[in-house]
Each structure stands twice: as C-alpha cells, then as structure tokens.
MDTraj code that builds the backbone (N, CA, C; nanometers):
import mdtraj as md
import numpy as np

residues = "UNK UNK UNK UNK UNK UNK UNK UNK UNK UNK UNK UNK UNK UNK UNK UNK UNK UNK UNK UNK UNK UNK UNK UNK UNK UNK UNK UNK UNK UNK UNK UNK UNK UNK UNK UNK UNK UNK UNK UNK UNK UNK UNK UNK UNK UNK UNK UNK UNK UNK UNK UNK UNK UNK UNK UNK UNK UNK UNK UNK UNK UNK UNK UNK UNK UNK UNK UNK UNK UNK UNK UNK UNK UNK UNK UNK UNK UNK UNK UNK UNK UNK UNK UNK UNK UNK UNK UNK UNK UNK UNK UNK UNK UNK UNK UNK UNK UNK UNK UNK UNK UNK UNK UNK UNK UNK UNK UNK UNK UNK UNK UNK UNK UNK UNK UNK UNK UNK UNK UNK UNK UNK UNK UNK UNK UNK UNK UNK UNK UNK UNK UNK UNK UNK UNK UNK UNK UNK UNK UNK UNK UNK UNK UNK UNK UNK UNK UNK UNK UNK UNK UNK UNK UNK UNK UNK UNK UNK UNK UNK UNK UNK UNK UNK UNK UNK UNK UNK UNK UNK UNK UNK UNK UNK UNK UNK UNK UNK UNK UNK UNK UNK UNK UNK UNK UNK UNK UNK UNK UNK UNK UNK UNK UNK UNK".split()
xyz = np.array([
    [1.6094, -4.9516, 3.8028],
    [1.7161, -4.9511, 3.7055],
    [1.8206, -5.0538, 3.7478],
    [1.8601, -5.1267, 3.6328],
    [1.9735, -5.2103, 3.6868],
    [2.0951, -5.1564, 3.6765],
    [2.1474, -5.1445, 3.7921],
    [2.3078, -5.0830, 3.7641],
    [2.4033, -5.2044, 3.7790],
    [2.3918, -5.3252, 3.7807],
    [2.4507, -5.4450, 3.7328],
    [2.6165, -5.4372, 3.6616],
    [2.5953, -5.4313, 3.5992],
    [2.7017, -5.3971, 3.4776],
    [2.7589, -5.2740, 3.4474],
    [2.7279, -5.1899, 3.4991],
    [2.8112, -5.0240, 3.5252],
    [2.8588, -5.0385, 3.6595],
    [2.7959, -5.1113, 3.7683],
    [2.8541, -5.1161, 3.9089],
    [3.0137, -5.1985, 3.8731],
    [3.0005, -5.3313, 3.8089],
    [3.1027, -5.3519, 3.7988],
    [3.1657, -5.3591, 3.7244],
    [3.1995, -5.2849, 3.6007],
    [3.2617, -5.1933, 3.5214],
    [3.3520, -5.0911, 3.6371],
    [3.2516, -5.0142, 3.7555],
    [3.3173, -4.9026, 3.8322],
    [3.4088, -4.9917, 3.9099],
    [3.3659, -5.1195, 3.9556],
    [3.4065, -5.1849, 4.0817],
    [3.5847, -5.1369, 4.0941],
    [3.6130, -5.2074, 3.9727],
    [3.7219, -5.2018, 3.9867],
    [3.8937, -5.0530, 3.9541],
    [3.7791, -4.9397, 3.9109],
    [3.8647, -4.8327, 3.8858],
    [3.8877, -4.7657, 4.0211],
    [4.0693, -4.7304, 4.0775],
    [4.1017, -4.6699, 4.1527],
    [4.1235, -4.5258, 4.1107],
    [4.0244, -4.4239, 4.1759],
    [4.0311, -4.3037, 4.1546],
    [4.0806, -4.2059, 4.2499],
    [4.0937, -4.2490, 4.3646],
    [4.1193, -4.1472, 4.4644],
    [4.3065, -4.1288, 4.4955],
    [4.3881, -4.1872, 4.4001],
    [4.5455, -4.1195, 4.3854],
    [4.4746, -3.9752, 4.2528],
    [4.4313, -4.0226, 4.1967],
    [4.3773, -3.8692, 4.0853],
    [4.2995, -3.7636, 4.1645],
    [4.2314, -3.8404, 4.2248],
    [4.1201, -3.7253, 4.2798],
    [4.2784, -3.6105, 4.4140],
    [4.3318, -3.6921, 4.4547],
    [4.4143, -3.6559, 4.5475],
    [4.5533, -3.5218, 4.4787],
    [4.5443, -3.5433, 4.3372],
    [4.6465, -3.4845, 4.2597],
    [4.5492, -3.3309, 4.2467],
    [4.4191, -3.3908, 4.2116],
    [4.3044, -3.2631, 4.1304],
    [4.2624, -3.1604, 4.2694],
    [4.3202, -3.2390, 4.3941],
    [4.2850, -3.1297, 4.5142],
    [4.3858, -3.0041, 4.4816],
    [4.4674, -2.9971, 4.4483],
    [4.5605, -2.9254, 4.3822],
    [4.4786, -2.7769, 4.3597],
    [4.3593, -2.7878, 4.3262],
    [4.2806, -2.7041, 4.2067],
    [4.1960, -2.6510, 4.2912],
    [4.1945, -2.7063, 4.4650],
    [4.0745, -2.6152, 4.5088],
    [4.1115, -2.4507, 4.5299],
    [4.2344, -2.4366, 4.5350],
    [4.2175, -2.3102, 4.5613],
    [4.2563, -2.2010, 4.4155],
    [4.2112, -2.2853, 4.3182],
    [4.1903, -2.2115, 4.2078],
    [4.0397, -2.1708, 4.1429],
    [4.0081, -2.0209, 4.1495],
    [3.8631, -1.9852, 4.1667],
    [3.8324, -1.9913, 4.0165],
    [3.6976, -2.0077, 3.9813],
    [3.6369, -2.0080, 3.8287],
    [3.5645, -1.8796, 3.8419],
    [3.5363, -1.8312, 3.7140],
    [3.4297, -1.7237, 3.7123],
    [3.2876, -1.7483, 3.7474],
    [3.2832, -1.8836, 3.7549],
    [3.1256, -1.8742, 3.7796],
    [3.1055, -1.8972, 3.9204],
    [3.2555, -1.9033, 4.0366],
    [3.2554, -1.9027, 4.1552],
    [3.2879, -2.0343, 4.1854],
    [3.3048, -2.0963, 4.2855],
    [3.3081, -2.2020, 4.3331],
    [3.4731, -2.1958, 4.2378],
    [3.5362, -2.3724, 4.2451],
    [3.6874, -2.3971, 4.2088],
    [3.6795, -2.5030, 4.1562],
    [3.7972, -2.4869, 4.0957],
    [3.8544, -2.5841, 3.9391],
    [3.8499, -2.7385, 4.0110],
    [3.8576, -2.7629, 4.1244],
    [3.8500, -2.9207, 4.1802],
    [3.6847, -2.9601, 4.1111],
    [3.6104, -2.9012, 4.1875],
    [3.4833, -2.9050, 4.1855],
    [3.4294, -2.9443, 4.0789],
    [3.4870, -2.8533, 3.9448],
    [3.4572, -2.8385, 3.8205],
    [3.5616, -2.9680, 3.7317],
    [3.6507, -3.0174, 3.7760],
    [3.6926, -3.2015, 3.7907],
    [3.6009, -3.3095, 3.8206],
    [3.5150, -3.2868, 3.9230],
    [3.4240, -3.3634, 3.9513],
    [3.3040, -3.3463, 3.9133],
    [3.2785, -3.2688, 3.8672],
    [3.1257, -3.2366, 3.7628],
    [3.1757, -3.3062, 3.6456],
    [3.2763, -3.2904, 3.5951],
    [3.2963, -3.3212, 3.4457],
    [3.3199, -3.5075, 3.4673],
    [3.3845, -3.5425, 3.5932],
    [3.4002, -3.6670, 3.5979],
    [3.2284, -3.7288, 3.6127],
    [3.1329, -3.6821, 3.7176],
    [2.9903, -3.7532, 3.7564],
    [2.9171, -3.6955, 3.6011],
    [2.9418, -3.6254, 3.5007],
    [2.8612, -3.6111, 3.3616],
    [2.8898, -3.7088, 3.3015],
    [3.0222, -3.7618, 3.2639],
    [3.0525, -3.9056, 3.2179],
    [2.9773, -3.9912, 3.3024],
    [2.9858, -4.0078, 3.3953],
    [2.9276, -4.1243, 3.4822],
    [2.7872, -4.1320, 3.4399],
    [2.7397, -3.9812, 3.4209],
    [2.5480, -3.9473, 3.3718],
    [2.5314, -4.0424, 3.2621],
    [2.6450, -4.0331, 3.1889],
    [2.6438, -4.0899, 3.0165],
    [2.6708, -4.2258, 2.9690],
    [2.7161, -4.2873, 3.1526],
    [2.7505, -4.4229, 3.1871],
    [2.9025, -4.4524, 3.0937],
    [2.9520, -4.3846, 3.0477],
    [3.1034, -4.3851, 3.0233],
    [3.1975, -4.4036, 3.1323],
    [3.2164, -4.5265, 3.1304],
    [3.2952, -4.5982, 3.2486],
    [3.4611, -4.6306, 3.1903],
    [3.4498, -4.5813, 3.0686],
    [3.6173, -4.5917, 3.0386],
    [3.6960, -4.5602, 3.1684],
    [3.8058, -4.6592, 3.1890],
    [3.9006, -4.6259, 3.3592],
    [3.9560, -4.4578, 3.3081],
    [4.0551, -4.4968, 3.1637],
    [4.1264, -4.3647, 3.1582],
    [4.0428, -4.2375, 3.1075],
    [3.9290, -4.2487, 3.0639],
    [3.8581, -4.1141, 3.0672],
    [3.8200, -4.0619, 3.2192],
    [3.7838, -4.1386, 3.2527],
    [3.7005, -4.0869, 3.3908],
    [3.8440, -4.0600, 3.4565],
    [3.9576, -4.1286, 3.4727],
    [4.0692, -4.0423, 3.5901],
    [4.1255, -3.9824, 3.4964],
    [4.1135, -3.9380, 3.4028],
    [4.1870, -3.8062, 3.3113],
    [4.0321, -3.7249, 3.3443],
    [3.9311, -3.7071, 3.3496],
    [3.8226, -3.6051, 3.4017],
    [3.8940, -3.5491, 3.4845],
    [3.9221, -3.6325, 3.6136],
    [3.9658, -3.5755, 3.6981],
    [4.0612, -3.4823, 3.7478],
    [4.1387, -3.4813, 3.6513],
    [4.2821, -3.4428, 3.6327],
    [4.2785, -3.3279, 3.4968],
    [4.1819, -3.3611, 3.4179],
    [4.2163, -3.2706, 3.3224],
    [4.2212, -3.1680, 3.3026],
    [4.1979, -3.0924, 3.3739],
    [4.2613, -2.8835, 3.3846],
    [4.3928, -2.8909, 3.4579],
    [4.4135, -3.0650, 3.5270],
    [4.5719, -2.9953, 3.5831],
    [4.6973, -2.8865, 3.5541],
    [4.7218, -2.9399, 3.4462],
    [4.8209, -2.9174, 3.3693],
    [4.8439, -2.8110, 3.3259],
    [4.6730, -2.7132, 3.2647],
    [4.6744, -2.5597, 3.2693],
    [4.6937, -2.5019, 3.3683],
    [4.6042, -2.5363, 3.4704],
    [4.6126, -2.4916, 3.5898],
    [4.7444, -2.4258, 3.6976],
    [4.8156, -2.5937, 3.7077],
    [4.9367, -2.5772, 3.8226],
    [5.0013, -2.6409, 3.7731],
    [5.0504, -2.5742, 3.6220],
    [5.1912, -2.6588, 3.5582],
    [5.3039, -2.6619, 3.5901],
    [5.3412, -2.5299, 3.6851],
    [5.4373, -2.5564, 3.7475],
    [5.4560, -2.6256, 3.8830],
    [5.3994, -2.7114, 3.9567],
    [5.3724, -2.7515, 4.0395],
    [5.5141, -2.8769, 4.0255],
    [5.5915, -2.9042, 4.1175],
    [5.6976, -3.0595, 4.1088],
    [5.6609, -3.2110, 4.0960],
    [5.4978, -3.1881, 4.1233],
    [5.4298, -3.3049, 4.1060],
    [5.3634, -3.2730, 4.0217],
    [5.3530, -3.2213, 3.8982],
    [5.1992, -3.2336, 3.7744],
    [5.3316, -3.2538, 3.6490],
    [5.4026, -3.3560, 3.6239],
    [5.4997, -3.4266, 3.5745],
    [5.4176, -3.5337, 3.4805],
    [5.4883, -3.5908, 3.3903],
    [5.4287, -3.6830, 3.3007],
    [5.5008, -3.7905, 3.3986],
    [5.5927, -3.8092, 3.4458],
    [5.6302, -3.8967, 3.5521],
    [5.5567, -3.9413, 3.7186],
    [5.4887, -3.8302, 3.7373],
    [5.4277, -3.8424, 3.8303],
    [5.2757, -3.8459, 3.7976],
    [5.1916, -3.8461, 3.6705],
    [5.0897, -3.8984, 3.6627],
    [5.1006, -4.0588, 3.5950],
    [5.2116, -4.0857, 3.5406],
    [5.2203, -4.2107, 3.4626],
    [5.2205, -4.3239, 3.5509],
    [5.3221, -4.2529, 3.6776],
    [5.3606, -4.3617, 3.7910],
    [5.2376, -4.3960, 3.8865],
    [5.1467, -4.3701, 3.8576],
    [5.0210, -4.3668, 3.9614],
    [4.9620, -4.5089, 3.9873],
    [4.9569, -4.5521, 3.8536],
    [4.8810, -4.7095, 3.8227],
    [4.8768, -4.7220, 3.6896],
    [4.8452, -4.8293, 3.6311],
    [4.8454, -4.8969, 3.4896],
    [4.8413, -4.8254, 3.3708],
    [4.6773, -4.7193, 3.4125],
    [4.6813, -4.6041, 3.3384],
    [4.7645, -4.5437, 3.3018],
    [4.8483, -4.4853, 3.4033],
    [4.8808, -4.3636, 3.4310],
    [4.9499, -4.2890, 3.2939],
    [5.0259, -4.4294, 3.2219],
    [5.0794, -4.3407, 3.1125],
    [4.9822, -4.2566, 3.0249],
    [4.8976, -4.3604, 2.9942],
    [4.7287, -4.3306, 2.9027],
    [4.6392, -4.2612, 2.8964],
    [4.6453, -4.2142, 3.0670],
    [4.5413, -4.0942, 3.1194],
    [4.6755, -3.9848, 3.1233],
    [4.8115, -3.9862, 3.1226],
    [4.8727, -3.8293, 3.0854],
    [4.8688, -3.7757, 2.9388],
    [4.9216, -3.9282, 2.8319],
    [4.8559, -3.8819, 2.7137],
    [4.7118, -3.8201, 2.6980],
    [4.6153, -3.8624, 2.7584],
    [4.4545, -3.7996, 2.7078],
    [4.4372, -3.6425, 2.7587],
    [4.5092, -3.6737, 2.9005],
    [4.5140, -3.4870, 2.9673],
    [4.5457, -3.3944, 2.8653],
    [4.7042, -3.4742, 2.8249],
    [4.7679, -3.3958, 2.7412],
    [4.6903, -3.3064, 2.6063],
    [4.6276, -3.4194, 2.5643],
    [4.5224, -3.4136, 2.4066],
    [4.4208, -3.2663, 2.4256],
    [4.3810, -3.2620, 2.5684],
    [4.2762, -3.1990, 2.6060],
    [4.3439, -3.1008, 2.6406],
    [4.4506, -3.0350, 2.7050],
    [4.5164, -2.8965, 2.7207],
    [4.5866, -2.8652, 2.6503],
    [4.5555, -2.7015, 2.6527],
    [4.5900, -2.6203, 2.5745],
    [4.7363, -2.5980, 2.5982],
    [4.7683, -2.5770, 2.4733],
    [4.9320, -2.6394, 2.4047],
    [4.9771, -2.4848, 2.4539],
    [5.1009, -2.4805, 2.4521],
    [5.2092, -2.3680, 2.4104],
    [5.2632, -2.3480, 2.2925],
    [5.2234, -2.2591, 2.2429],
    [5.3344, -2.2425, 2.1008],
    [5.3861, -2.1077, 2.0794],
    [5.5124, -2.1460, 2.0471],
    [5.6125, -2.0022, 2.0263],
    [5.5927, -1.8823, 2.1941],
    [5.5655, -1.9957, 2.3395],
    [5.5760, -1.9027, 2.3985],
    [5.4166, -1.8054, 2.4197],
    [5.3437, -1.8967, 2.3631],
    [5.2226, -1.8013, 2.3979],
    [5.0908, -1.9208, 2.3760],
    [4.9935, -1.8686, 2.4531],
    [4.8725, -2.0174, 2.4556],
    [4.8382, -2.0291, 2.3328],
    [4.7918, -2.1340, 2.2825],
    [4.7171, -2.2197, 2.1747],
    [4.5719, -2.0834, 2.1513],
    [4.5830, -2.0462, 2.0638],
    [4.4087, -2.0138, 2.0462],
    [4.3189, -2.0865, 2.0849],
    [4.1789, -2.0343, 2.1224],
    [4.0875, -2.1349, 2.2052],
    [4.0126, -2.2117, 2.0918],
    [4.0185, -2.1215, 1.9333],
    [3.9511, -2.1429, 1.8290],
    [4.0200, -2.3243, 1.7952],
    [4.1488, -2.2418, 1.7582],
    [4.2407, -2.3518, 1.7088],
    [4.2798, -2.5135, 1.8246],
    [4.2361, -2.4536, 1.9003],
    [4.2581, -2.5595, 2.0330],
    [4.1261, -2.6556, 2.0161],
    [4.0215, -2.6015, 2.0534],
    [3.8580, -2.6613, 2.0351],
    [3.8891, -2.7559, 1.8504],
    [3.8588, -2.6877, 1.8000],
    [3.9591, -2.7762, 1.6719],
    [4.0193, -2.8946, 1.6670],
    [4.0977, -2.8804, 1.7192],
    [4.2347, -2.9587, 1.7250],
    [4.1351, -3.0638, 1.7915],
    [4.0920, -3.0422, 1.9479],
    [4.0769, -3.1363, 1.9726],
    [3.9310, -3.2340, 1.9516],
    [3.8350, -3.1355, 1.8341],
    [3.6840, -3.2272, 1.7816],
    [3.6912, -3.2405, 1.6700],
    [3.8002, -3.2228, 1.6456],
    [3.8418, -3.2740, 1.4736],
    [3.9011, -3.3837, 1.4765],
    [4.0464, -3.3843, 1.5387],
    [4.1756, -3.4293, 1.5229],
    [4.2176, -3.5491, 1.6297],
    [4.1212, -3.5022, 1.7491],
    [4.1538, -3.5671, 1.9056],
    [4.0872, -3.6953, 1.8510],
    [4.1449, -3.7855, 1.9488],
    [4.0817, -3.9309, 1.9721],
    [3.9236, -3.9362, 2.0855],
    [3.8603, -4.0715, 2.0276],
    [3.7385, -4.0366, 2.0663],
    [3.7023, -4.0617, 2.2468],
    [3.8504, -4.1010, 2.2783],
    [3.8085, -4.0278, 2.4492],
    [3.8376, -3.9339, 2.4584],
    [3.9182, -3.8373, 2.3751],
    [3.9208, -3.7002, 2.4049],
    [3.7920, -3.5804, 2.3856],
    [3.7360, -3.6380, 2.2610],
    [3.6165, -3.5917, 2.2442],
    [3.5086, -3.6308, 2.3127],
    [3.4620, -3.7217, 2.4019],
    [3.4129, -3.7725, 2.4884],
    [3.4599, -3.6785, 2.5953],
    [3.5662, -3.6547, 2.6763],
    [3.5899, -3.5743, 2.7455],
    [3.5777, -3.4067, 2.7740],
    [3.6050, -3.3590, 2.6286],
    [3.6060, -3.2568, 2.6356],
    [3.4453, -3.1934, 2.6075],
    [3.3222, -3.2810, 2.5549],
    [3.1888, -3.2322, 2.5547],
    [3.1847, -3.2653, 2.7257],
    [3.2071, -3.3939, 2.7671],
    [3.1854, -3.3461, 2.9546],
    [3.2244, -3.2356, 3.0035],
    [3.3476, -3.2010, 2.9751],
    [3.3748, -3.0566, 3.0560],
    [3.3451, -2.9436, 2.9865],
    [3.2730, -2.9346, 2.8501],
    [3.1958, -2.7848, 2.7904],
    [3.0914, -2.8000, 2.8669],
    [2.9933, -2.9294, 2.8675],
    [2.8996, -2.9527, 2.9655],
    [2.8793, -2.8426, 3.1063],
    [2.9760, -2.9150, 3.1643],
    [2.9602, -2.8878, 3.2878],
    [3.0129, -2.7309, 3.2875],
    [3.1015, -2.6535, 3.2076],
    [3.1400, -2.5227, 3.1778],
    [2.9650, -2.4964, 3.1816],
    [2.8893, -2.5247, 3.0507],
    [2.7569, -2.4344, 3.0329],
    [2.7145, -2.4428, 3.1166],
    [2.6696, -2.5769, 3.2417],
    [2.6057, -2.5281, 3.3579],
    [2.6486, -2.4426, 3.4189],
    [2.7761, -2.3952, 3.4723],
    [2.8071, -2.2806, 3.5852],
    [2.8054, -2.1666, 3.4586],
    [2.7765, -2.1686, 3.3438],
    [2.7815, -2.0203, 3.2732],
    [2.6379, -1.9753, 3.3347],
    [2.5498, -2.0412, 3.3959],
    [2.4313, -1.9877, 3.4212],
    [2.4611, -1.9097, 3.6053],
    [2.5822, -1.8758, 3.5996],
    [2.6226, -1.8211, 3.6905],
    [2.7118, -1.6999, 3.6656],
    [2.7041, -1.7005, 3.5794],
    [2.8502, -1.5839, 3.5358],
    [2.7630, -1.4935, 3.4890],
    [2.8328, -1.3600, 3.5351],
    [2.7623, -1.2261, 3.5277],
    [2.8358, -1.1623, 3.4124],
    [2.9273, -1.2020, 3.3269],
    [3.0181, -1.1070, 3.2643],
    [2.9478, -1.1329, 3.0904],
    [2.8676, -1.0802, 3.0392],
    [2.7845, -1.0680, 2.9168],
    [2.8661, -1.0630, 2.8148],
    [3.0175, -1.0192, 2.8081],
    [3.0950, -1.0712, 2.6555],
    [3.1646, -1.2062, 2.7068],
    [3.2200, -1.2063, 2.8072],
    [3.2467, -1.3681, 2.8575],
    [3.1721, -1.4785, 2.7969],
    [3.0006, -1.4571, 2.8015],
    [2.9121, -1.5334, 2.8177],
    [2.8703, -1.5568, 2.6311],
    [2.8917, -1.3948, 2.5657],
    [2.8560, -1.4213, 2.4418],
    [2.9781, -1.5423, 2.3662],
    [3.1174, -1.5072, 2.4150],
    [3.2199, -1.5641, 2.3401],
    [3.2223, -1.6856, 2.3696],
    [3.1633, -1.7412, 2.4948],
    [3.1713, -1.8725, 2.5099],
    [3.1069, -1.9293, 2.4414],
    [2.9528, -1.8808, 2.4345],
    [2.8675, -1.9649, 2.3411],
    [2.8877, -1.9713, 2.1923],
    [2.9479, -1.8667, 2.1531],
    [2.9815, -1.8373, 2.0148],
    [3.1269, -2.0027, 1.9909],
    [3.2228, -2.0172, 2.0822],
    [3.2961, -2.0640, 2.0829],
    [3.2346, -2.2477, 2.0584],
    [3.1258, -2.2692, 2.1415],
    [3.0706, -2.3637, 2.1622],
    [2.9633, -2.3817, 2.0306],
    [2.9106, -2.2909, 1.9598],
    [2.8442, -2.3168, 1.8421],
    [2.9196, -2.3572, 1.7581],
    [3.0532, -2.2392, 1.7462],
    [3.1206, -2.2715, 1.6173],
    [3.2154, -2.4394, 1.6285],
    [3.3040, -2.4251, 1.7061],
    [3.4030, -2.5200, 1.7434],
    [3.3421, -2.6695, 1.8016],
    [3.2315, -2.6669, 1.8575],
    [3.1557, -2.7978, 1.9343],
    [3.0449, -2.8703, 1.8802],
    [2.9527, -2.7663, 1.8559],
    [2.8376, -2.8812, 1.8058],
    [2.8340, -2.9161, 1.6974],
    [2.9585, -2.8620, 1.5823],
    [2.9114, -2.9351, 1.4449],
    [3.0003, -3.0734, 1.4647],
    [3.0180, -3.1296, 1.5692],
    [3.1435, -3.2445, 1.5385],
    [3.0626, -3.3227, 1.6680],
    [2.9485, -3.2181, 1.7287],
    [2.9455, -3.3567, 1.9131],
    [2.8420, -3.4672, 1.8841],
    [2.7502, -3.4279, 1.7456],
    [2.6770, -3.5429, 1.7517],
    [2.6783, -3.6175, 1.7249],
    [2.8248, -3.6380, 1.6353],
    [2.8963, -3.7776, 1.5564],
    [2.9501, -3.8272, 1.7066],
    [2.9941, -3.7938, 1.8060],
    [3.0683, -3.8021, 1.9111],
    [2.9619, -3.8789, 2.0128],
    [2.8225, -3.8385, 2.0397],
    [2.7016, -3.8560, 2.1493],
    [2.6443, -3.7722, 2.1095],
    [2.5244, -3.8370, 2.0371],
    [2.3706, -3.7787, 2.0240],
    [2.3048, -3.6626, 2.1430],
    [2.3470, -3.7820, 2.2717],
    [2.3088, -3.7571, 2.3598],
    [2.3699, -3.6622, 2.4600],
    [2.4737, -3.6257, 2.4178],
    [2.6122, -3.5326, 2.5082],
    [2.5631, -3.3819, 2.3813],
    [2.5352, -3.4281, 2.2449],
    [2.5111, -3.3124, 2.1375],
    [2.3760, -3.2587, 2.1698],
    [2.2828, -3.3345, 2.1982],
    [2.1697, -3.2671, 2.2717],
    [2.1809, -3.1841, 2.4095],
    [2.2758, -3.2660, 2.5106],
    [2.2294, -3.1300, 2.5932],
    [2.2891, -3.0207, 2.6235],
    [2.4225, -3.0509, 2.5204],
    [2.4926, -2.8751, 2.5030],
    [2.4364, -2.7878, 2.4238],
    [2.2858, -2.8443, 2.2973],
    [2.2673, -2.7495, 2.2238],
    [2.1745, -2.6594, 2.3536],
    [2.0730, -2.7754, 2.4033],
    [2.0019, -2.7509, 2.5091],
    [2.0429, -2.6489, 2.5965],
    [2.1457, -2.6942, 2.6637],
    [2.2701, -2.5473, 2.7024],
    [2.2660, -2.4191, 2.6596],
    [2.2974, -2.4267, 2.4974],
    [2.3406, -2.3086, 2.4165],
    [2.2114, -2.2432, 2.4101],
    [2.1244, -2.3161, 2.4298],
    [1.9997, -2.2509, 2.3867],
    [1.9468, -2.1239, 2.5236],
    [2.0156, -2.2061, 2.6214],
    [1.9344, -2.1674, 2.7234],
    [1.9887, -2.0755, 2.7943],
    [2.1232, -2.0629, 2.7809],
    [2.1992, -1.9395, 2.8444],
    [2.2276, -1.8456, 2.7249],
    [2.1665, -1.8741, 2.5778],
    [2.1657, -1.7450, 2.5121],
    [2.0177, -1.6682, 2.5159],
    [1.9150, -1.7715, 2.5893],
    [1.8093, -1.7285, 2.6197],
    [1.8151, -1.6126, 2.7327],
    [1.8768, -1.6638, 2.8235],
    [1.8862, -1.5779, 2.9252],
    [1.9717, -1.4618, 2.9448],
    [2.0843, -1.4619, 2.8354],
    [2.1248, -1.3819, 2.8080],
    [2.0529, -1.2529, 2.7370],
    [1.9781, -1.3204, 2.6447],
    [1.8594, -1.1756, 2.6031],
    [1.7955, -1.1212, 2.7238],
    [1.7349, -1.2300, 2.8060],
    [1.6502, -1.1662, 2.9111],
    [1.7002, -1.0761, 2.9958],
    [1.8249, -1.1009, 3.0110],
    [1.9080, -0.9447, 3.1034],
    [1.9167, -0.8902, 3.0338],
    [1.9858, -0.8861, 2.9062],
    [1.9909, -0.7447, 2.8434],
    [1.8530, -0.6763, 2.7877],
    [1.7292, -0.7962, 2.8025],
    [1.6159, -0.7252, 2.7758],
    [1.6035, -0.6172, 2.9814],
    [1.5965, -0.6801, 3.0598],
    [1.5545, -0.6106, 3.1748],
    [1.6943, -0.4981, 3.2186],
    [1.7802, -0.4859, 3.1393],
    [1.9092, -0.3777, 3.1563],
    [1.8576, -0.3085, 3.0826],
    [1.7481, -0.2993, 2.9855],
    [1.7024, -0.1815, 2.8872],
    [1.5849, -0.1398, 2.9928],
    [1.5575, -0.1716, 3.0305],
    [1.4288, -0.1045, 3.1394],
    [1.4525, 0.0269, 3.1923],
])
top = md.Topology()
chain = top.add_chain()
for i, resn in enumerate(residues, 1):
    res = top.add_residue(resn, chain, resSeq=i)
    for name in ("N", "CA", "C"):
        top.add_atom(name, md.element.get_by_symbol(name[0]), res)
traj = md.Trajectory(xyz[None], top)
C-alpha cells in the first residue's frame, strides 16, 4: 500500500498539545470499562482507518468529549484550546458542534442533540461524530447493561444511519454492521437468560 500522500498530509499535524489536554479524561471510567482518553484515541485512529487527515477533525477527535466531561476544569476554556496552534480556534468551534449543549439548565436531549448534529452540523462534524458512534458500538460489545444497550442502538438507528451514508458510505456501512451485530448478540443473551 502506498501511504505516500496520507504520510504527508500527517507529516505535518501537531497533535500531542491535544492529546496532552484529552489526558484529562483518563481517570474518567466508561461503561464498557476502560476511560474516556482511550475512547479519544479510538475515535481519533477510526478517522485515520477512513484516511481523514483533516488537521482540525483529527485534534478535535481528540478532544472531543472534553468539554462534557471536565467542563469545569481552568484549562478546558475556549481560550485555552484556541491558543494551542492555528487550529485552535476551529477545532474549539467543531468540539463545540459535537457536545451536548445546556439548555434552560439541563442537558440537550440525546434525541435532539444526535439531530442537531446529522442534520444541521457541518460535514466535519458529521464525519466526527460517526467516528465516535463507531468506536461507542465497538466497546458496546462490552457492556453488560441490556436497556443501556437497547437505547443505544435504538438511538443509533433512529438519529444516525438515515443521514451517515450521505456523510461515508463507508463509515454508514460499518455502523449498520455494528447495529446489526450487537443487536444480534443482544438476542443471544436474552436467548441463553431464558434457559
């Protein structure tokens, strides 16, 4: 394979002031185990899978649960991601696009949020946010909690795949692939819990 022209496309993106912000997140646990850093860098190397070398998608990957995460933190500032490098303003706008809003004092619906952003979002946001449902459905094949698991996929049928294949054919294939496969396995426990 020639990596020619994606090598230097990468050559020149500085990622490790982002990656250094997203350490922030290791000691925030996910349900499917392991931590929210981790789950930054899955969603950043799935773009990379898809050869999406955009600078500000890939260091907004990195970064993009910040903001839910450790919003109160003195450093997760629109000033302190803007000031980073060239990006920086560009990749706080895209974070921004991708987390879930506040309104009236209470979170964004996940309905109305998913929405917002495969309807309405710009197409690195939608680019972004099938990387990190992505990488969500892989660790759902880790999660033990069976309405968790139904609402996610339900969330991901309704809100994701009617908008991801205008977005990537190829990003819309392997979340259906996904959906398919952890609602597969979802029967299969509740088939061997009837035993």
């Amino acid at each position: 394979m020639d990596l020619g022209p994606l090598e230097r496309n990468l050559a020149n993106i500085t990622l490790a002031p982002y990656i250094v912000k997203a350490m922030a997140l290791i000691d925030v646990p996910r349900k499917a185990g392991s931590n929210m850093f981790r789950h930054q860098m899955s969603t950043l190397a799935i773009l990379l899978d898809y050869k999406i070398v955009d600078p500000v998608v890939l260091k907004a990957s990195v970064i993009h649960d910040l903001f839910e995460e450790v919003w109160d933190a003195p450093w997760v500032t629109r000033d302190a991601i803007a000031s980073i490098d060239a990006d920086g303003p560009a990749v706080y706008d895209l974070v921004q696009e991708v987390t879930i809003r506040m309104v009236n004092g209470a979170r964004e619906p996940k309905g109305t949020y998913l929405r917002r952003v495969m309807e309405f979002g710009s197409d690195r946001a939608k680019r972004l946010k099938l990387a990190d449902r992505i990488s969500n459905l892989i660790t759902l094949g880790f999660v033990n909690d069976r309405a968790f698991i139904t609402r996610y996929l339900a969330e991901t049928r309704e809100h994701i795949l009617p908008f991801s294949a205008v977005v990537s054919a190829d990003m819309h294939r392997e979340l259906s692939d996904l959906v398919d496969s952890r609602a597969s396995q979802l029967v299969q426990f509740r088939a061997t819990q009837a035993d």
